[in-house]
C-alpha positions in Angstrom: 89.6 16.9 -62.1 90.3 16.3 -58.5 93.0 18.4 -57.0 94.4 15.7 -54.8 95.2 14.0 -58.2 95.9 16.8 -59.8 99.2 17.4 -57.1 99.9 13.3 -56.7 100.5 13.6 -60.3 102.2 16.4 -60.3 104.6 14.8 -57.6 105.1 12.2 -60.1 106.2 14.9 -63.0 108.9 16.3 -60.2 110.6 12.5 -59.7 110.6 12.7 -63.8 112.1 16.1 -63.6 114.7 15.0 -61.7 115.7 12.1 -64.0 116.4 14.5 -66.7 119.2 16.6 -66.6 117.4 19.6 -68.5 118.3 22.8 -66.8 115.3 25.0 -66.9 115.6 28.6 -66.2 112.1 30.8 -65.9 112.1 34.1 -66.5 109.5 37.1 -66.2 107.2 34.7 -63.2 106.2 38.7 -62.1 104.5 38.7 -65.6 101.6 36.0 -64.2 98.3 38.1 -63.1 96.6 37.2 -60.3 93.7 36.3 -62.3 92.3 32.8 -64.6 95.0 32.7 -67.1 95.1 31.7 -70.6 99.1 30.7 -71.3 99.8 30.6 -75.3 103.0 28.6 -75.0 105.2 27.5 -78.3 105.3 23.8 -79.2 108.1 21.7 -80.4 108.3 18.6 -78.2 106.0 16.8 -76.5 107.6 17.3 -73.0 105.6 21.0 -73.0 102.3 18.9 -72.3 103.7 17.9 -68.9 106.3 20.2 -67.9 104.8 23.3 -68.8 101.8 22.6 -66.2 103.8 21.9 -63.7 105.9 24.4 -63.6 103.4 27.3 -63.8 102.1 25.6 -61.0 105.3 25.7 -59.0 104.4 29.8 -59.7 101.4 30.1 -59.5 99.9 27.3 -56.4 96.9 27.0 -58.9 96.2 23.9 -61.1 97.0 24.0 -65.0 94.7 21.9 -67.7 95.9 21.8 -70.6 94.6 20.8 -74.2 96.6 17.8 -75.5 96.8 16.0 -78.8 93.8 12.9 -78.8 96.5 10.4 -79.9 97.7 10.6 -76.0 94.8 9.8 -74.7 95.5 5.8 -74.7 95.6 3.2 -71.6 97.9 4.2 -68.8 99.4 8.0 -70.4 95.8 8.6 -71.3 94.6 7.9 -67.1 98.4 10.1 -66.3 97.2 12.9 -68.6 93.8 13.0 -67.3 94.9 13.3 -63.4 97.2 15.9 -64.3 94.3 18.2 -66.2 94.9 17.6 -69.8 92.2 17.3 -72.1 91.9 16.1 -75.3 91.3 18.3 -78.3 88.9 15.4 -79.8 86.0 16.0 -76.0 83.1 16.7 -76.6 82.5 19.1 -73.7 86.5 20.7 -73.9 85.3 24.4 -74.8 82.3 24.3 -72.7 84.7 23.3 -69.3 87.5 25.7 -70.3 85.3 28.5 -69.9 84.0 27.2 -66.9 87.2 26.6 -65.1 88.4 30.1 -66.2 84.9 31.4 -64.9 85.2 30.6 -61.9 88.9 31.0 -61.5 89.7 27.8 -60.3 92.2 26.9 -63.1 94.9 28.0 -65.6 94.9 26.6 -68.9 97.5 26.4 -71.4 96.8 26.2 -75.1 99.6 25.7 -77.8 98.2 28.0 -81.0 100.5 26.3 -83.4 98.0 23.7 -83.1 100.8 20.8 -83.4 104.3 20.3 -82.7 106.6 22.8 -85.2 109.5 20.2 -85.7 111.0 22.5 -87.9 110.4 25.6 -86.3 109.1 27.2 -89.5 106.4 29.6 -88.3 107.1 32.7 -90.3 106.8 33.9 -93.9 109.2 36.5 -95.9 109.4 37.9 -99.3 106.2 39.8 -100.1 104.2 38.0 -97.2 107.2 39.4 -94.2 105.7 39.5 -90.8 102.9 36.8 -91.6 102.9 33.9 -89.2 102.4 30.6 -90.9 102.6 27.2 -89.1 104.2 24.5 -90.7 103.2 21.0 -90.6 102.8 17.5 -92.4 100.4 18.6 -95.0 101.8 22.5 -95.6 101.4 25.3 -93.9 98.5 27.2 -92.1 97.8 30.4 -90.0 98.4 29.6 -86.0 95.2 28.9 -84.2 93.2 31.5 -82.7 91.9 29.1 -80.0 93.6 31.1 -76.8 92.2 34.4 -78.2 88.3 32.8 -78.5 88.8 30.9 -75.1 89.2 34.4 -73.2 86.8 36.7 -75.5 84.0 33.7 -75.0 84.9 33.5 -71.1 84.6 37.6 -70.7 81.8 37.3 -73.1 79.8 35.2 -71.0 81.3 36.9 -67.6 80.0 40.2 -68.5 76.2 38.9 -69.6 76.1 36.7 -66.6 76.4 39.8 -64.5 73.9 41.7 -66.1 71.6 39.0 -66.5 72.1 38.5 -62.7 70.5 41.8 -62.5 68.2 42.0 -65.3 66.6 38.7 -66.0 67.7 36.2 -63.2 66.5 33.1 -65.1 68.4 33.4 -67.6 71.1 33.8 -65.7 70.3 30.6 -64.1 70.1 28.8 -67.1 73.6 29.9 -68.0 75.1 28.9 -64.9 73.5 25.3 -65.3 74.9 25.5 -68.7 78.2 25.7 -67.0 77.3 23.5 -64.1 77.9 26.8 -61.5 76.3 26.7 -58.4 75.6 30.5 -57.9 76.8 33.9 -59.8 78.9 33.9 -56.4 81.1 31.2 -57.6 82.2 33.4 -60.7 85.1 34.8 -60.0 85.7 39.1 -60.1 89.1 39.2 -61.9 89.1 39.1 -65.8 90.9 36.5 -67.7 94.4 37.3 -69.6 96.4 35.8 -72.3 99.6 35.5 -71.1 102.6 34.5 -74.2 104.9 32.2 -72.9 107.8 31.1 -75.0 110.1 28.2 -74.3 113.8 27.6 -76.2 115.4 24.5 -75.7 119.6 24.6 -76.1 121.3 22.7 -77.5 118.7 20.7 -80.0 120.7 17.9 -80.9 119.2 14.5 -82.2 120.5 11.0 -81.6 120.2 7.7 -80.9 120.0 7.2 -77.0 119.3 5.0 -74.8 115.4 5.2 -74.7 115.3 5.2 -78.8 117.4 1.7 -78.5 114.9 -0.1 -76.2 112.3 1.1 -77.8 113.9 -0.6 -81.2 114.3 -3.4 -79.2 111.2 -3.9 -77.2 109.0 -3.4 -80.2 111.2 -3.5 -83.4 110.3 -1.0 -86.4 109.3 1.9 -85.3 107.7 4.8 -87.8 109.8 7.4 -88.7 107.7 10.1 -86.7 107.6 7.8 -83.4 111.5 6.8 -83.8 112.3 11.1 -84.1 110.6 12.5 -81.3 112.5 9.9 -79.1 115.8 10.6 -80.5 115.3 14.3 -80.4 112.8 14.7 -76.9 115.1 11.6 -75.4 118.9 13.0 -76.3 117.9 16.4 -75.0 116.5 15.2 -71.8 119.1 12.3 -71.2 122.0 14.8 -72.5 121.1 17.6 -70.7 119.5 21.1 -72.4 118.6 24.5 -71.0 115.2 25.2 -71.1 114.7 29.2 -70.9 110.9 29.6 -70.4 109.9 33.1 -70.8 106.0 34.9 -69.2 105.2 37.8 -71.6 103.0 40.7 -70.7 99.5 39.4 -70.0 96.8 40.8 -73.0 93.5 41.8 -71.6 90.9 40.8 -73.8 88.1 42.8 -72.5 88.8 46.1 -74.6 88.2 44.0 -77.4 84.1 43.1 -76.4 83.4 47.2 -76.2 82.4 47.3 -79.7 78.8 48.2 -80.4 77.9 45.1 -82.0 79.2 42.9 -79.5 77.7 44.8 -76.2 74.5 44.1 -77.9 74.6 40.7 -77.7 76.2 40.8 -74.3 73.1 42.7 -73.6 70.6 41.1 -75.2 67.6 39.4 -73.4 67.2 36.5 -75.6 68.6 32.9 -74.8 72.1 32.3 -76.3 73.3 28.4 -75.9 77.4 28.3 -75.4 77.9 27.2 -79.6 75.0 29.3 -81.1 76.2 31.5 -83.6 75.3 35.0 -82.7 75.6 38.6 -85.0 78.6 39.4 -83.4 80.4 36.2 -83.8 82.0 37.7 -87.4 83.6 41.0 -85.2 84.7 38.3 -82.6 86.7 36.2 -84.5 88.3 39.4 -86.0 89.4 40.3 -83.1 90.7 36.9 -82.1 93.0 36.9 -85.0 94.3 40.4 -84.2 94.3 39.1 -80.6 96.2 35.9 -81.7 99.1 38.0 -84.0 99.5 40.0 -80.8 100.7 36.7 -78.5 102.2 34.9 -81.5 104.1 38.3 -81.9 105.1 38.7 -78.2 105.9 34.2 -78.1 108.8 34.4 -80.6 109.7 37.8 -79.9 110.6 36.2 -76.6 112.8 33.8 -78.1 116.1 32.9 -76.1 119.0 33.4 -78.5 121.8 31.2 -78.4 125.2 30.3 -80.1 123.4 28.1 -82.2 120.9 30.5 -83.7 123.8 33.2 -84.4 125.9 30.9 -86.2 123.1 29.2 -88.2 121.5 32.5 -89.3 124.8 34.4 -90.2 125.9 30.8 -92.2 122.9 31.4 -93.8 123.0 34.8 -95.3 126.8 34.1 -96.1 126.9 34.1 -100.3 130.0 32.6 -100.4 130.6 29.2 -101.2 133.8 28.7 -99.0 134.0 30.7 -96.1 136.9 31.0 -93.7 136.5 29.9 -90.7 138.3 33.0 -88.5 136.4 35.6 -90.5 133.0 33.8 -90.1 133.6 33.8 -86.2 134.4 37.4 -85.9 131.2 38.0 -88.0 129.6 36.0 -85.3 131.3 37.8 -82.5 130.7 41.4 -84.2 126.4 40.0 -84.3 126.8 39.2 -80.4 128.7 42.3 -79.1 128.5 44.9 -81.5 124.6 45.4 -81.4 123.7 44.6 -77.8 121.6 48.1 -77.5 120.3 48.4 -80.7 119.2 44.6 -81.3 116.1 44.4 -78.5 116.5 40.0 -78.0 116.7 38.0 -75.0 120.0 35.8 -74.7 120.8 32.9 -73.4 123.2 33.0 -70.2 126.1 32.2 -72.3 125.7 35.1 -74.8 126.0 37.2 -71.7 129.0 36.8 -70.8 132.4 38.2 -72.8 132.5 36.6 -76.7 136.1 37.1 -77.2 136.6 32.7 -77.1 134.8 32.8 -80.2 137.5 34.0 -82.0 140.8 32.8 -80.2 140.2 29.4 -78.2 136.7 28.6 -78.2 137.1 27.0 -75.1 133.8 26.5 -74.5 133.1 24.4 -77.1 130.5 26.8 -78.4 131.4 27.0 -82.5 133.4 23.6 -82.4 129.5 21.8 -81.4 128.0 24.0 -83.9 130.2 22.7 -86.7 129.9 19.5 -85.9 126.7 19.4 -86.1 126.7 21.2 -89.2 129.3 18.3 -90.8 127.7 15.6 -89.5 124.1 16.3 -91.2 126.2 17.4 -94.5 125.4 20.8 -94.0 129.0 21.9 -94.2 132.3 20.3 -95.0 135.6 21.6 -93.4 139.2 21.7 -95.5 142.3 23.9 -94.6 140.3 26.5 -92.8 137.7 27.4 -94.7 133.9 26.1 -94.4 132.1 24.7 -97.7 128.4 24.9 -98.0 127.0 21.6 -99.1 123.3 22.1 -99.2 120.3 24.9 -98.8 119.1 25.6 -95.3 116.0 24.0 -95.4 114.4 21.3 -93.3 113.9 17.9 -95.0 111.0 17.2 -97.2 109.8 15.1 -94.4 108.2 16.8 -91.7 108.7 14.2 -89.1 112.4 14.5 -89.7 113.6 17.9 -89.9 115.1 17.8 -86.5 117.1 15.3 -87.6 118.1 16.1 -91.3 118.8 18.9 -90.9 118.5 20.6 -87.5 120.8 23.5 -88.4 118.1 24.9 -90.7 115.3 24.1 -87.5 117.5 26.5 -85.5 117.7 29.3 -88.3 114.1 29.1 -88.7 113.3 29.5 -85.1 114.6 33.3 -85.2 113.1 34.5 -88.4 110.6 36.3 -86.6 113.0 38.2 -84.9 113.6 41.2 -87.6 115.8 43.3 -85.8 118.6 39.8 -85.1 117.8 39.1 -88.8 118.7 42.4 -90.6 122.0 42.7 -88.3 122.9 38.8 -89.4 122.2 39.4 -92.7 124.5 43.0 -92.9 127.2 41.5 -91.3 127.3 38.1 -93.3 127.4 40.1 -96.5 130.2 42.6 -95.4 133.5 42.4 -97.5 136.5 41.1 -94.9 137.9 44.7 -94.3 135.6 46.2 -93.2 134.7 43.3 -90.9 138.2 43.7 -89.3 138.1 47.6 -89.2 134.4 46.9 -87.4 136.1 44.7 -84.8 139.1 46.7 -84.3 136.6 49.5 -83.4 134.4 47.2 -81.3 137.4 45.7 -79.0 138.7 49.2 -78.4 135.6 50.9 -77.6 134.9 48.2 -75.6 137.5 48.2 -73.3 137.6 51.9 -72.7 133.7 51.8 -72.0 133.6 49.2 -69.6 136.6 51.3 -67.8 134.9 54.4 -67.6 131.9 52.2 -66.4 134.2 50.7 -63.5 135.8 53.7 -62.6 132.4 55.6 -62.0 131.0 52.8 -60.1 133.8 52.2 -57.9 135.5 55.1 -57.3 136.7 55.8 -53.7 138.0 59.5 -53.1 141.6 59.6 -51.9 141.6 56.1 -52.8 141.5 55.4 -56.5 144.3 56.9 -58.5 143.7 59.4 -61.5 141.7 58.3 -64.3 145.0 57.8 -66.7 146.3 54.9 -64.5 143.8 52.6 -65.0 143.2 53.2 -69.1 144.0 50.5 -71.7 145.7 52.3 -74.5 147.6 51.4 -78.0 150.2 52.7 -79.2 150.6 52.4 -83.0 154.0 50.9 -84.7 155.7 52.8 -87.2 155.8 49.7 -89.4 152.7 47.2 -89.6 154.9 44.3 -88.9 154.9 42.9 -85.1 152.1 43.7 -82.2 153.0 43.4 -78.4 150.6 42.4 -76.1 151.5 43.8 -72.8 150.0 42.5 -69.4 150.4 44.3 -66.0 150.4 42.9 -62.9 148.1 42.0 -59.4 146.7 45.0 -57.9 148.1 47.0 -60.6 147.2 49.2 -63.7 148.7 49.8 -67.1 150.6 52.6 -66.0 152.9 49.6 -64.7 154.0 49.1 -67.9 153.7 52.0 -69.7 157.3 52.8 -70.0 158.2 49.7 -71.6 155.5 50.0 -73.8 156.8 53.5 -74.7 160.2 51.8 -75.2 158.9 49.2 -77.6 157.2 51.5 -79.3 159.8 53.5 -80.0 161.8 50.3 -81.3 158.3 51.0 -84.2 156.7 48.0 -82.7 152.6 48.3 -82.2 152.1 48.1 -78.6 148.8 47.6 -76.5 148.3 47.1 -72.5 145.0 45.8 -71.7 143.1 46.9 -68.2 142.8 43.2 -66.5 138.8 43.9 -65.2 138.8 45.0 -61.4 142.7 47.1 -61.8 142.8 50.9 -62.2 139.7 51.3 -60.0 139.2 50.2 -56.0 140.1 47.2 -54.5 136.4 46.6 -54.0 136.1 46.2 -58.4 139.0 43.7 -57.8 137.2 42.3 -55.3 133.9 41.1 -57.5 135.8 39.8 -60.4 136.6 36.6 -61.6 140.2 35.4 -62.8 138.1 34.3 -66.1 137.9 38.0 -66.6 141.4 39.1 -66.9 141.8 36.1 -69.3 139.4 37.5 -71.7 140.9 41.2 -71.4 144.3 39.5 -72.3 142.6 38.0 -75.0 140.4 40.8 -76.3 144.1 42.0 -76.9 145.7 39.4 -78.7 142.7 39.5 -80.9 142.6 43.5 -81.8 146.2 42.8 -82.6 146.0 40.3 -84.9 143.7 42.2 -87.0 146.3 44.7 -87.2 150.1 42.9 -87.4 150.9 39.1 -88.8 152.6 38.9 -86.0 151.6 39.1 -82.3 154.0 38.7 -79.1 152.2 38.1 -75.7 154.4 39.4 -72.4 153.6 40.3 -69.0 154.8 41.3 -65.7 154.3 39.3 -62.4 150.6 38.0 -62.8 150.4 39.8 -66.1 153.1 37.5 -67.1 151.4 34.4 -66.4 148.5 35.1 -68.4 150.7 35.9 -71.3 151.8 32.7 -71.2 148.2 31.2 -70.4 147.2 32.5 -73.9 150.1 31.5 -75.5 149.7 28.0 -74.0 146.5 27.9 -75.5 146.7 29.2 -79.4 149.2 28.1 -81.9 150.3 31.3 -83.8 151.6 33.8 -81.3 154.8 34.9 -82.5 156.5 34.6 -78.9 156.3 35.6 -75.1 158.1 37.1 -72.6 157.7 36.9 -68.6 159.0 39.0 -66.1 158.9 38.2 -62.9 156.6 35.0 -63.3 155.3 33.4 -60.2 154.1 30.3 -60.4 152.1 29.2 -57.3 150.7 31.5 -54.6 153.4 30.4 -51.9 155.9 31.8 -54.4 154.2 35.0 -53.1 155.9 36.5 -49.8 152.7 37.4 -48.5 151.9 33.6 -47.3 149.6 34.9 -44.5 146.5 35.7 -47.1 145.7 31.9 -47.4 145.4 31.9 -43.4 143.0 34.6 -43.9 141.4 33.2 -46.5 141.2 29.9 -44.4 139.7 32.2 -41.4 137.3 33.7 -43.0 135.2 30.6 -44.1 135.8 29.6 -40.5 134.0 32.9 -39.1 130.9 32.3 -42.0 130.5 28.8 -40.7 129.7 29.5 -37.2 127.7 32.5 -38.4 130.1 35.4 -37.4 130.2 37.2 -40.8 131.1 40.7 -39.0 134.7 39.3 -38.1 135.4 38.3 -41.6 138.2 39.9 -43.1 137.7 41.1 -46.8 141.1 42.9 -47.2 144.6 43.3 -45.8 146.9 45.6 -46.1 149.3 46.3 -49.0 152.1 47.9 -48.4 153.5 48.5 -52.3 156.6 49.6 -54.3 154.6 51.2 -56.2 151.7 53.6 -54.4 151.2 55.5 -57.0 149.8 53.3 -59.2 149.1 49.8 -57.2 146.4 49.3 -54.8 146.8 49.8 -50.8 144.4 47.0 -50.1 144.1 43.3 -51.3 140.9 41.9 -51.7 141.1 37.9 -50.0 138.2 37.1 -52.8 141.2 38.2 -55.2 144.2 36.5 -54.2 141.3 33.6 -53.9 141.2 33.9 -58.2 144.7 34.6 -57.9 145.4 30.9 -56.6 142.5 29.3 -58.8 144.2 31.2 -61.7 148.2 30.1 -61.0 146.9 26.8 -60.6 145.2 26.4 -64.3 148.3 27.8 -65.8 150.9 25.9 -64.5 149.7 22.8 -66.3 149.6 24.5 -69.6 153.2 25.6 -69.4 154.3 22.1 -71.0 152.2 23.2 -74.1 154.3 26.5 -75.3 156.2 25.9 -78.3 156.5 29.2 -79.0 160.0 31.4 -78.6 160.2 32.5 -75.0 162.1 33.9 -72.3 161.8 34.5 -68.1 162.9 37.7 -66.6 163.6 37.4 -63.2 164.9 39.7 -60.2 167.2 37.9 -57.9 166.4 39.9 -54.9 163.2 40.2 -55.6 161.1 40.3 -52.1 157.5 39.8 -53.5 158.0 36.8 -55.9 160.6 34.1 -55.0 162.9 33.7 -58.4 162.6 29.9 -57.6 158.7 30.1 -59.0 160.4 31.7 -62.5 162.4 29.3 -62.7 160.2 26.2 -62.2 158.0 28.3 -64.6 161.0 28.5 -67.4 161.7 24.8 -66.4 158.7 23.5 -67.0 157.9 25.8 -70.9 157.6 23.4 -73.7 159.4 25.0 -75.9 163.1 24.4 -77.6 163.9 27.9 -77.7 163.9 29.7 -75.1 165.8 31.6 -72.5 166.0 33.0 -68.5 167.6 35.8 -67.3 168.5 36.0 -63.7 169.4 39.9 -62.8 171.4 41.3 -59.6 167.8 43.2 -59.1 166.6 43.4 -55.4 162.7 44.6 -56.0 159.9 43.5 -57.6 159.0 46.0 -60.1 161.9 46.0 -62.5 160.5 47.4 -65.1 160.2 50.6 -63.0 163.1 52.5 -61.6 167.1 51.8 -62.4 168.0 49.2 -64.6 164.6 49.3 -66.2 166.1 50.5 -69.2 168.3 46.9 -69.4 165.0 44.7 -68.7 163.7 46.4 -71.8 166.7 46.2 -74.1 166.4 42.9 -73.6 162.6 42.5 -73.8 163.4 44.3 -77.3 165.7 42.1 -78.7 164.1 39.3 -77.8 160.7 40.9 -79.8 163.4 41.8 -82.6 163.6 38.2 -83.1 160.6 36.9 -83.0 159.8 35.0 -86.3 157.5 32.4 -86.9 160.1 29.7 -88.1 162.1 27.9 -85.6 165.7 28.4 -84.4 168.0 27.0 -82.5 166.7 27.5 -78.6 169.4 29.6 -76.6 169.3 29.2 -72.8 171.4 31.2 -70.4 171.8 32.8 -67.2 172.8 36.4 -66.7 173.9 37.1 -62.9 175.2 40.2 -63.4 
């Protein structure tokens, strides 16, 4: 292989890369020694053959051969593949120039031990045989190949006797490094070789015709089956767009395993030794290339990149029910995501790192919505009234060549089987009865949120700055019947202690009550300062949820800000009981602080022209309430503030829920013309704004709080889910 070829071709690779809208992601690069490196990769399309290469060159800045399937090797891919340092598995000479190359240390080499492409991801055996690797293919089933394991031992084999036989009988010596076509033991490079596991997971796998599968059809009419998937599959995810999570394990040093007697013997020994001759130690080597081989087939799916996909398929899977409601099957999903975090050892994919809570109110990311419809469309599942019917086993199709079509759900529980720990907790929590599911989540939200407080308020507290620890805690406050739950939302720069009285008051109406921390409050402006707007959306959601599981009906209310995400969730899902705002504003110029947009707008001036030291990350904040709000307001803040106001305001249309709109008339820090345009512009038939004689902000604070929560608990009193006639008035008194 020239190296001039090698990167002309591996320019040509980048331009492909770029077509395709796969995202890939590499993690653990620090794992790559600075030595010849075997990499013992995974294989389940054929896009690993190129890709793979060049991206541990990108790493690396050393060329990567690669053993490919001898079917490739035909006209103009065969000439592509060649230039870019693949060799087929069917040359003559393949072993005898990997060990050279690794020899001397002038190339990586990457080797796929499943031998073949694993369409359907079924590498792994249960029952009596759990923890035994077992590759499926076409024609069965078969242990992976031990080819990566032998490449190294045989290249530390022969490193170690060429350096003795340097020393001890120089013709021999020669002779080998003819053998190997090596001009000099000079040329042999000093650093042993290692076996470094590399797994790669590919999200979403979704199979379908596409644009390359139709002009194939068309340019050369019936295709096989085989040839006709692997475009479908490889072409969708590329033209589509996936996430590709390539992962370096730990490099495996193979040399411990030559210091056996036996083996130093013939390392040793004086006779000549041709590169295939067997020799007494070959039984003890291959021995410890199969332990060698478990080791990196162990560490290659143990580095397995879980997603949505693989949670939902593999708690569907354990689920013994035929008909399974769809709420309580997301919440076991939820519960496998969050609850076991530190005691489940798996890598996740970037979305599983951020908060779950969507899975169980809006799923607005998509996540279990894609799942089941993939699952409906292959027949997998069927969907009536809110329950989930199982239509078939989770197997792959008899057909080997179409598994990731048939039935791609049962590809994606297979590719996590090795992962024991994931396993067991999917299994437990699929087979739990319902109650205890919801008295596990109850548990789970709560803890939850008073962790990551006590988290916050550690890392970020300021002395003479951040208030007592109190202020900032989410609490509930448990009804004295188990009839209706009030979600209550504080406001901007402010804590639950905001609203604590009228959550008192509620609760003494025997209503369950529980105020939610929005992430960044109750801490230091510079916690406010690093959040993101989609984070006090899933607080006010984490709330809803614990709710539910504890009243049939849930009513969402808020003050200022905390007000409009009340009606953001309420916007969003159909069976909240009613909401209340107080004190709603709608956009930030319904703010009285209009100069923070000037800042904000200064600011990105300064960082333009480089003059980051003038940049102004707070201003002051003069509030009502000192006790309890923050003195300073972060710009990046009132930034989310603004993205946040404007989301919301084009959901208001979609509330058809009872309501009502609290508003100060005199109020000097939201303009009661924003509370209005937000009451105006609330979908719903029934509902109702109250205009008080009130000249602050915080009215639910102070005099005349009492009257804002009368009203507030009425209006709960109410709430039922059947419709009414809507009431609207205007109280000016």
């Amino acid at each position: 292989m020239i190296r001039s070829a090698y990167l002309t071709t591996g320019l040509a690779i980048k331009a492909l890369s770029g077509l395709s809208r796969a995202r890939v992601a590499i993690h653990g690069a620090d794992n790559i020694p600075p030595s010849p490196t075997v990499f013992a990769i995974n294989h389940f399309t054929r896009m690993e053959t190129l890709l793979l290469p060049y991206h541990i060159f990108r790493v690396t800045d050393m060329p990567v051969w690669s053993l490919a399937d001898a079917d490739l090797f035909k006209g103009a891919l065969g000439t592509f593949l060649e230039s870019n340092g693949a060799v087929s598995t069917k040359s003559p000479d393949r072993d005898r120039l990997m060990v050279k190359t690794l020899l001397t240390g002038e190339a990586h080499w990457v080797v796929f031990p499943e031998g073949r492409m694993v369409k359907s991801k079924k590498v792994f055996e249960g029952g009596e045989k759990k923890g035994r690797f077992m590759v499926a293919n076409e024609k069965g089933s078969r242990p992976p190949h031990t080819g990566a394991a032998s490449l190294a031992l045989r290249t530390e084999f022969y490193r170690q006797r060429i350096r003795l036989l340097s020393r001890q009988k120089p013709q021999e010596a020669r002779r080998l490094l003819d053998l190997f076509e090596i001009a000099d033991s000079d040329a042999i490079s000093e650093k042993n070789v290692r076996i470094v596991p590399v797994n790669l997971t590919y999200y979403p796998i979704r199979a379908r015709e596409n644009i390359l599968s139709n002009m194939a059809a068309n340019l050369i009419g019936d295709l096989p089956t085989r040839f006709m998937e692997e475009i479908m599959t490889e072409g969708t995810m590329l033209i589509s767009g996936v996430d590709v999570d390539i992962r370096f394990g730990k490099p495996i040093a193979v040399t411990p395993y030559l210091k056996s007697g036996r083996i130093q013997q013939d390392i040793c020994c004086s006779s000549e030794i041709n590169f295939d001759q067997p020799i007494p130690s070959r039984g003890m080597m291959r021995k410890s290339a199969v332990k060698i081989m478990e080791r990196y087939m162990s560490a290659i799916y143990g580095m397995t990149t879980v997603n949505h996909d693989h949670l939902f398929a593999s708690v569907l899977k354990y689920m013994q029910d035929a008909q399974i409601d769809e709420l309580d099957f997301r919440k076991r999903v939820y519960l496998v995501a969050t609850r076991y975090q530190k005691k489940t050892a798996f890598f996740r994919h970037s979305s599983l790192q951020e908060d779950q809570v969507h899975l169980m109110t809006d799923d607005r990311f998509g996540k279990y919505e894609n799942f089941i419809g993939l699952a409906t469309e292959k027949g997998i599942l069927k969907r009536k009234d809110g329950k989930l019917i199982k239509d078939s086993e989770f197997k792959p199709s008899d057909n080997f060549h179409e598994a990731r079509i048939s039935n791609p759900v049962g590809v994606i529980a297979n590719e996590v089987e090795p992962l024991h720990d994931l396993q067991e907790q999917c299994q437990k929590m699929a087979t739990q009865p319902p109650v205890r599911i919801r008295y596990w989540l109850e548990r789970n939200l709560i803890e939850r949120a008073l962790f990551e407080y006590d988290r916050d308020y550690a890392k970020y507290y300021r002395e003479g700055e951040s208030k007592p620890h109190h202020v900032g805690m989410p609490f509930l406050l448990r009804g004295q019947k188990n009839m209706t739950g009030v979600v209550l939302v504080h406001g901007y720069m402010a804590a639950p202690m905001e609203v604590a009285g009228l959550a008192e008051y509620l609760n003494e109406q025997g209503f369950w009550v529980y105020v939610p921390r929005l992430k960044g409050h109750g801490t230091a402006p510079e916690d406010l300062a690093q959040v993101k707007y989609t984070d006090w959306v899933d607080a006010v959601d984490a709330g809803y949820v614990l709710l539910r599981e504890l009243c049939p009906l849930v009513v969402m209310g808020g003050f200022s800000t905390g007000a409009g995400l009340a009606l953001d969730l309420t916007a969003r899902l159909p069976n909240v009981g009613g909401v209340f705002a107080v004190s709603p504003p709608l956009r930030l110029l319904d703010f009285s602080t209009r100069f923070v947009p000037a800042v904000d707008l200064w600011n990105r001036i300064m960082s333009k022209v480089r003059l980051s030291a003038v940049t102004k990350e707070f201003v002051e904040n003069k509030p009502e309430n000192p006790q309890i709000n923050y003195s300073r307001n972060p710009i990046s803040g009132v930034r989310e503030l603004e993205l946040f106001m404007d989301m919301v305001e084009s959901k208001l249309p979609d509330i058809k829920t009872p309501a009502v709109v609290i508003q100060g008339r005199g109020d000097p820090v939201v303009n009661p013309k924003g509370s209005v345009r937000v009451f105006e512009r609330i979908g719903s038939d029934n509902k109702e704004l109250y205009v008080l004689n009130y000249k602050r902000h915080g009215i639910l604070l102070g005099d005349g709080s009492q009257r804002v929560y009368r009203l507030i608990a009425e209006f709960v009193q109410n709430c039922h889910p059947t419709d009414s006639e809507p009431a609207l008035t205007a109280d000016d008194q």
